[in-house]
PLY file of the C-alpha trace (Angstrom):
ply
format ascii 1.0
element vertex 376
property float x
property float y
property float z
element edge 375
property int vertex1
property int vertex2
end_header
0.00 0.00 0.00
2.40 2.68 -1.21
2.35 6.06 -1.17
3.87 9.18 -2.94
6.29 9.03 -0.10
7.09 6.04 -1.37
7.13 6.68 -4.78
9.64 9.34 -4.03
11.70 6.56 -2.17
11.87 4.41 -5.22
12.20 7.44 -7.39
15.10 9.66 -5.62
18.06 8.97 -8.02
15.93 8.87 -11.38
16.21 11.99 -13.49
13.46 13.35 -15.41
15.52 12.85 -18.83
15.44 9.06 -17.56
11.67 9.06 -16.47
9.94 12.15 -17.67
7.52 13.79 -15.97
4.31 12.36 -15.08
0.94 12.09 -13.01
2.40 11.01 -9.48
5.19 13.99 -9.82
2.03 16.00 -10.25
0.57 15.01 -7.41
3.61 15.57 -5.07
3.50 19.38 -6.39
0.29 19.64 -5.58
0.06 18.76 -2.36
3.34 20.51 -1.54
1.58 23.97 -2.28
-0.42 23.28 0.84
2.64 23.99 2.55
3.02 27.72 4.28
5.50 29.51 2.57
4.96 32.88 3.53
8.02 34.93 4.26
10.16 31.98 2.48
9.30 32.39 -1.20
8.87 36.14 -2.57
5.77 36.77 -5.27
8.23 37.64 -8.02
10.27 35.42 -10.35
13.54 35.27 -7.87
13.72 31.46 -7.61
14.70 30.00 -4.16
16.19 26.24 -3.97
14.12 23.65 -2.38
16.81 23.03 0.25
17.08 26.53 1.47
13.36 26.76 1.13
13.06 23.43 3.38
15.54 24.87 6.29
13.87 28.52 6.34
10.59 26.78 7.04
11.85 24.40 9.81
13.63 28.26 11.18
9.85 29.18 11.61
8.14 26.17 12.54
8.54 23.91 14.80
8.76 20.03 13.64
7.00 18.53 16.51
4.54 21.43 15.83
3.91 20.43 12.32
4.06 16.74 12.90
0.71 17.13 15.38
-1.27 19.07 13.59
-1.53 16.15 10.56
-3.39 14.19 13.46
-6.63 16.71 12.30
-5.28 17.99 8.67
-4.24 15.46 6.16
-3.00 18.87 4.65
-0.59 19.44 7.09
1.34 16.59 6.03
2.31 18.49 2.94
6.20 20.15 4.51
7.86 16.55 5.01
7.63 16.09 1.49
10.72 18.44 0.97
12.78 15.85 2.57
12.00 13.13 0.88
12.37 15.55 -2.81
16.00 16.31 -1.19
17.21 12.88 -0.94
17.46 12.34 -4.43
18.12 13.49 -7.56
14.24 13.76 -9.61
13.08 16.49 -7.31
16.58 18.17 -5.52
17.20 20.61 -8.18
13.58 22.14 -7.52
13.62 26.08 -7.27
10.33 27.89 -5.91
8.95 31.43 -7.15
5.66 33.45 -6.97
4.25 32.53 -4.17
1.29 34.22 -3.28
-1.40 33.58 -0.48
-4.50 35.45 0.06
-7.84 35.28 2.62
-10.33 37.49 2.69
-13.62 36.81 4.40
-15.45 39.78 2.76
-14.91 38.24 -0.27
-15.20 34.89 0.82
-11.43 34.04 -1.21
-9.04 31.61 -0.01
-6.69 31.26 -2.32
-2.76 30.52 -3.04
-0.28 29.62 -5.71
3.46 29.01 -6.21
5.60 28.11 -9.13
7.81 25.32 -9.38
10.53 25.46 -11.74
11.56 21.56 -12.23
14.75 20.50 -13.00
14.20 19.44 -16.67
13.48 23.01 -18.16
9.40 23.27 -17.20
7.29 25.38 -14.68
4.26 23.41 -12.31
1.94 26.39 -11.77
0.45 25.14 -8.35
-3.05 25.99 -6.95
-3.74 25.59 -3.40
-7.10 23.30 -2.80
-9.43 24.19 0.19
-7.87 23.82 3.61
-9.79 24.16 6.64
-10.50 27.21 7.11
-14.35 28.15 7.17
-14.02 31.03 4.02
-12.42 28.25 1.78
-15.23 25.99 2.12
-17.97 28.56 1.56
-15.42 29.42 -1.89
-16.24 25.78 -2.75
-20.09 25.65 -2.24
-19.91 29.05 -4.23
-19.04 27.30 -7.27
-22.06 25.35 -7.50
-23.96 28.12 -8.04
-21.19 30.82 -9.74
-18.91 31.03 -12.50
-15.95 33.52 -12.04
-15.27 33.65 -8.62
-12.98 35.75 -7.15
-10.32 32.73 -6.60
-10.78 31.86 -10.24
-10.27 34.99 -11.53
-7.00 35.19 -9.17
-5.99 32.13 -10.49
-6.25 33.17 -14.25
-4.45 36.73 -13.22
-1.44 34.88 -11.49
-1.13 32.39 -14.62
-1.15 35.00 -16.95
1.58 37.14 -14.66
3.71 33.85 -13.96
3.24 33.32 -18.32
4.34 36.45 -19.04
7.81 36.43 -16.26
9.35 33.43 -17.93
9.42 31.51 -21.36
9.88 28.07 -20.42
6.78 25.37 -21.09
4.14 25.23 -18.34
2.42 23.25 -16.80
-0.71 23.67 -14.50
-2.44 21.65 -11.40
-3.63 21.46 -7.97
-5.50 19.40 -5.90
-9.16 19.79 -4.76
-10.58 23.21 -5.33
-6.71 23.97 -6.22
-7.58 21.66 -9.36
-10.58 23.67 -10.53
-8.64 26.60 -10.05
-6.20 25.01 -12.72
-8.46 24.31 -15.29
-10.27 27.58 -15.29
-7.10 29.58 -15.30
-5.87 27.63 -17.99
-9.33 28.23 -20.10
-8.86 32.19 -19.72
-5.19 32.42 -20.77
-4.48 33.85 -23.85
-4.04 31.34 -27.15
-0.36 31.96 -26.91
-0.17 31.17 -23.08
-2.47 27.78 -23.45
-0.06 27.09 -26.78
3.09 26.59 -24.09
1.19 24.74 -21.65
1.98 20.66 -21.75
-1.00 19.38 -19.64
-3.18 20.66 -17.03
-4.10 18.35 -13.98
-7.11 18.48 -11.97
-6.61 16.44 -8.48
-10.12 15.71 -7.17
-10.90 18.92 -8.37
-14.83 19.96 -8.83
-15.60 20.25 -12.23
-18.05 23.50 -13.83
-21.16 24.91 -15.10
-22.36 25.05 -18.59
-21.46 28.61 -19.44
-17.60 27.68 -18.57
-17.37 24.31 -20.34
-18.52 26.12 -23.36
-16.20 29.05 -24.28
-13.78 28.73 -26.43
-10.91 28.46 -24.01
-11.89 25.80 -22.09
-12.86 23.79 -25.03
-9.34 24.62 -26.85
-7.66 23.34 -23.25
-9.82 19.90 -23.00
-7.29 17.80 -24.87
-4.47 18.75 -22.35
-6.58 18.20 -18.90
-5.98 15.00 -17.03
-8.66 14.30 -13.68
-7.10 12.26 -11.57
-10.00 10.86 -9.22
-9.73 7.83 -6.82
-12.63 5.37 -7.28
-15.06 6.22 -4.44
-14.62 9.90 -5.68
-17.00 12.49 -4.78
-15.14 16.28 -4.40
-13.92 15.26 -7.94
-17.33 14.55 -9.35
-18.93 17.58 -8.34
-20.10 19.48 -11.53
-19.44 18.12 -15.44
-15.38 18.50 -16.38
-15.21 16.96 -19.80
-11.48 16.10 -19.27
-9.59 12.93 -19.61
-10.93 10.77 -16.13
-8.06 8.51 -14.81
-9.32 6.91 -12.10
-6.77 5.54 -9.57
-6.89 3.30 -6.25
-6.58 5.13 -2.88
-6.18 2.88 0.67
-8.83 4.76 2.34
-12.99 4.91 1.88
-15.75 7.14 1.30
-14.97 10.93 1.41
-11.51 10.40 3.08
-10.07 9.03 -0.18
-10.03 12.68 -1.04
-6.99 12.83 1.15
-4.10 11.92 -1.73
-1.96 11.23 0.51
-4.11 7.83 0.32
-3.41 7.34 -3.44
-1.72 4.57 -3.99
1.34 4.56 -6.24
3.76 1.91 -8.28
7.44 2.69 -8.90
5.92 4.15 -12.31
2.47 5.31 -12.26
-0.68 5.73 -9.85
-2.04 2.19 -9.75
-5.43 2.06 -11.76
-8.46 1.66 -10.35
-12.36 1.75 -11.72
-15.41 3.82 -9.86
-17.05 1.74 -7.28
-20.85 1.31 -7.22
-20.55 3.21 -3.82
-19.21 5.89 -6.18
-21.40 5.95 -8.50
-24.57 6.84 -6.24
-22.83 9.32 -4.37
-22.41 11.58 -7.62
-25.81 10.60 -8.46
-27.35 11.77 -4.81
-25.60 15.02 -5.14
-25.68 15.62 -8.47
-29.52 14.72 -8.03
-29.73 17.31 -4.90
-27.73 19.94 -6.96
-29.79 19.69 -9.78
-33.41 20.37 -7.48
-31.73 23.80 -6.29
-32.19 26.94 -8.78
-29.03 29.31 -8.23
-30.76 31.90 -6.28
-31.52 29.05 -3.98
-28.07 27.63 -3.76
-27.10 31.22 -3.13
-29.08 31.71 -0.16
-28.55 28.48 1.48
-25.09 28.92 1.36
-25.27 32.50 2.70
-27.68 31.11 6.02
-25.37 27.80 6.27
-22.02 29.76 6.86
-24.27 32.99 8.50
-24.29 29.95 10.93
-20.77 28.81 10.96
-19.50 32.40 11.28
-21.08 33.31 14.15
-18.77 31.21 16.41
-16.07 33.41 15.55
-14.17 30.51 14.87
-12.29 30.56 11.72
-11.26 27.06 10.86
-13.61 23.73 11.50
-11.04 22.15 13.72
-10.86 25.32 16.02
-14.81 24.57 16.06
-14.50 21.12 17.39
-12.01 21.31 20.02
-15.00 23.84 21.39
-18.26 21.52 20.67
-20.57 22.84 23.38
-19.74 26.65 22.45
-19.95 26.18 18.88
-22.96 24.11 19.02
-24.36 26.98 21.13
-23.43 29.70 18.74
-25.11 27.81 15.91
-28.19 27.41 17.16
-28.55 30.82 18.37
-27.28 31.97 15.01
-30.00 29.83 13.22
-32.91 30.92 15.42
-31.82 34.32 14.45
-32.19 33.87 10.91
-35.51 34.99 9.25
-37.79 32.52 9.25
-38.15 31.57 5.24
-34.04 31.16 5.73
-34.67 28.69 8.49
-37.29 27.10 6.37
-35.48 27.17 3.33
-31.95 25.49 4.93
-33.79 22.65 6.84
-35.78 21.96 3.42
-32.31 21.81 1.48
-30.85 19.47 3.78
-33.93 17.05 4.02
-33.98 16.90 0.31
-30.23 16.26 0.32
-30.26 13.40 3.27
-33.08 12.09 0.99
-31.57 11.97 -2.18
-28.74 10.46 -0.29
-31.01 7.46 1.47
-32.48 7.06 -2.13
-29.32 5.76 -3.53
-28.27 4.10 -0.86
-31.81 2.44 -1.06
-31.01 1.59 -4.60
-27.27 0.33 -3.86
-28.63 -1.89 -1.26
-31.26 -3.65 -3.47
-28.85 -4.15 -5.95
-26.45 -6.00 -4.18
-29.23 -8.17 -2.29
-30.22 -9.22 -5.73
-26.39 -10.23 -6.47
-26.59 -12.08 -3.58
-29.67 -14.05 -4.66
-28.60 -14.88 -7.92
-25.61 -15.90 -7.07
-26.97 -18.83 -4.50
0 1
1 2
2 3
3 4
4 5
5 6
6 7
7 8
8 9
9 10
10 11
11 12
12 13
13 14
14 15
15 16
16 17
17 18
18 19
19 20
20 21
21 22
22 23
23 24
24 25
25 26
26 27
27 28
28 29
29 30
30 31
31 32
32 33
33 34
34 35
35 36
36 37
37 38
38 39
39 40
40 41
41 42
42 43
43 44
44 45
45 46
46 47
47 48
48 49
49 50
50 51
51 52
52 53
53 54
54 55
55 56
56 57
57 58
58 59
59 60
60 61
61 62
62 63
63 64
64 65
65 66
66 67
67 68
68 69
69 70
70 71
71 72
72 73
73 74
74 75
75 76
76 77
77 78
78 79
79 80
80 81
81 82
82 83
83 84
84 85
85 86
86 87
87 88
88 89
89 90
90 91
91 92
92 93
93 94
94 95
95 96
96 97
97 98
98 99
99 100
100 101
101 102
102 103
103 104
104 105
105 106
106 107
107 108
108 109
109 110
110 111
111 112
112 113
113 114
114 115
115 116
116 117
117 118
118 119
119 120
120 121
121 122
122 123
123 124
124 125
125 126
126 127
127 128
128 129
129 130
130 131
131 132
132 133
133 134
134 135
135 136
136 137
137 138
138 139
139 140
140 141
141 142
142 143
143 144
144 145
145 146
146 147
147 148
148 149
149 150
150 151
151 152
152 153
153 154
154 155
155 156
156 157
157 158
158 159
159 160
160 161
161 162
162 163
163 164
164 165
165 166
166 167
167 168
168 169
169 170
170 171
171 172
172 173
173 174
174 175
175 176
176 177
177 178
178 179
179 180
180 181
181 182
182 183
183 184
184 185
185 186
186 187
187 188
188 189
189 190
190 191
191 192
192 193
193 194
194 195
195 196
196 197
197 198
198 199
199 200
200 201
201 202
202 203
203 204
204 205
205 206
206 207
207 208
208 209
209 210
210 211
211 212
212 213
213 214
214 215
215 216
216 217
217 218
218 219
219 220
220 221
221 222
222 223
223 224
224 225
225 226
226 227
227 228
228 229
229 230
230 231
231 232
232 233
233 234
234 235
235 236
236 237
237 238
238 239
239 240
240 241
241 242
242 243
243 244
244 245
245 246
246 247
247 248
248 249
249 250
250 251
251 252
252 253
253 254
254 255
255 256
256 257
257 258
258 259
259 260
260 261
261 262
262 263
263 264
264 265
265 266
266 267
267 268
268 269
269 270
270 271
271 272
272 273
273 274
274 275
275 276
276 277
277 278
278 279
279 280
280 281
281 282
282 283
283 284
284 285
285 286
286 287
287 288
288 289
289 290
290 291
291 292
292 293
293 294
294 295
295 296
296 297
297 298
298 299
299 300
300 301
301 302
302 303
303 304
304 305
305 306
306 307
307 308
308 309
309 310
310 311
311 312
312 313
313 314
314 315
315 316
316 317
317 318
318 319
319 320
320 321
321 322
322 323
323 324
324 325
325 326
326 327
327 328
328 329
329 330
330 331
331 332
332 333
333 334
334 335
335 336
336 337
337 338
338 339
339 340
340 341
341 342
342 343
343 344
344 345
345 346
346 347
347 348
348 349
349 350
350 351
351 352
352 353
353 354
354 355
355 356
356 357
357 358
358 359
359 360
360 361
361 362
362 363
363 364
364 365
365 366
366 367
367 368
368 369
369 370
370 371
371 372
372 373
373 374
374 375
């Protein structure tokens, strides 16, 4: 049951002229932007080595520090990649630029990016997916009901501005939202910009609505995106993506598998997987739910759900459940103070989606009791 920690194990002393590029590399980029690098990495082109970037982050945080807070963030586990990339020769060469980090609650924007400049003459544009604060998550529920949003539109300004500081080929990924962030920045570059990108991978990312699957751009990009899903994938079937699907094994279940530090790896490639019934009605239920809501709808539900959250002046979810009583306190007096068509309105979005859920699950059950029967 191998990871990409192993991967980079069995990988440490091959070049990329040996073994070029490919989907696992992607992945270890993409989960390495989760890492903090504020005050490390500038937001201009000067490049800083992975080693020195490694040691100036271990000069500001502590190790023990780091190591406990992967015991509630499967995020956090993102800095001890940089050792394993050091011990060899695929990923030591690595030079960071363009780092830039951003959260605003007023505009409900969590967003960050960083450019890798790999060792065989290409850049990995890197989008940061949702971590755990409470503003990223209301970014994600935003897409289901808006194009353009403002960490889209960041992420097509910073391609563009990381396009336009150097002249080597690109190419573009991230995991989570940090993958839907790829693909839409790569579907508003300019023609010239989307001519030097090599492939554009979305990690589990949420795909997009009609109006952005149909421009131009996006349909010029499709034959360069790669989604990378593991088979009991939900995040990554949010929304229609039209890209190449590869769907991969993961050692985990259910929504967890979103974690890809569960993906599980061969000395080569992800190893292949296919969608599990399980799946399969889980993109149906939502998909099912999603469809039921009219935007305005989505719009205020989300706007009542994280009126709720907000009001515990907490601002991640784990800060929220290391204080259950208070935050469960602060909720409910936050939803009682809600008009009363938003109360009515939230508790009938969430029975329709915990029955859309129990519908398919219904449906999965019957199914494999009818296995069952012909098979005795």
């Amino acid at each position: 049951m191998a990871n990409i920690f192993d991967y980079l194990y069995w990988r440490a002393d091959v070049p990329f002229s040996a073994a070029p590029f490919n989907d696992v590399d992607n992945l270890i980029l993409a989960e390495l932007v989760y890492t903090d690098f504020c005050g490390i990495v500038s937001d201009d082109i000067s490049a800083v080595p992975l080693a020195e970037v490694r040691d100036r982050f271990y000069q500001l945080h502590d190790r023990a520090e780091v190591e406990a807070r992967t015991a509630y963030s499967y995020t956090a586990r993102a800095p001890f990649l940089m050792d394993s990339m050091l011990e060899g020769a695929r990923f030591r060469d690595l030079r960071l630029c363009a780092y830039e980090a951003v959260t605003d609650k007023d505009d409900s924007t969590q967003f960050a990016a960083v450019t890798f400049l790999l060792p065989d003459g290409a850049a990995y544009v890197a989008f940061r997916g949702t971590d755990g604060t409470v503003v990223g998550w209301k970014e994600d529920l935003i897409l289901s009901y808006r194009s353009g949003t403002s960490g889209q539109l960041r992420a097509a300004d910073y391609l563009a501005r990381v396009a336009k500081l150097t002249s080597c080929p690109l190419r573009v990924g991230g995991h989570s939202k940090g993958g839907n962030l790829a693909v839409y920045a790569a579907s508003m570059a300019a023609p010239a910009v989307q001519d030097r990108i090599e492939r554009i991978w979305s990690n589990d990312g949420p795909g997009f609505r009609e109006e952005v699957r149909g421009r131009e751009g996006y349909q010029r990009i499709q034959p360069k995106c790669i989604s990378v899903v593991p088979d009991t994938s939900v995040i990554g079937l949010l929304l229609e993506c039209d890209c190449l699907c590869k769907v991969i094994k993961s050692t985990a279940s259910g929504l967890v598998q979103h974690d890809g530090f569960t993906w599980e790896c061969g000395p080569l490639a992800f190893l292949p997987g296919e969608q599990t019934r399980k799946g399969a009605y889980l993109e149906k239920a939502v998909d099912h739910w999603v469809a039921r809501q009219d935007d305005a709808t989505l719009r205020s539900m989300v706007d009542s759900l994280f009126t709720v959250f907000e009001a515990t002046g907490e601002e991640t979810f784990h800060s929220m459940g290391t204080k259950k009583i208070r935050t469960a306190e602060l909720m409910m007096a936050a939803f009682r103070a809600l008009p009363k068509e938003k109360q009515r309105e939230l508790l009938a979005a969430t029975g329709k989606l915990v029955t859309s859920t129990g519908a398919t699950a219904k449906q999965l059950l019957t199914e494999r009791e009818n296995e069952k029967q012909v098979e005795n």
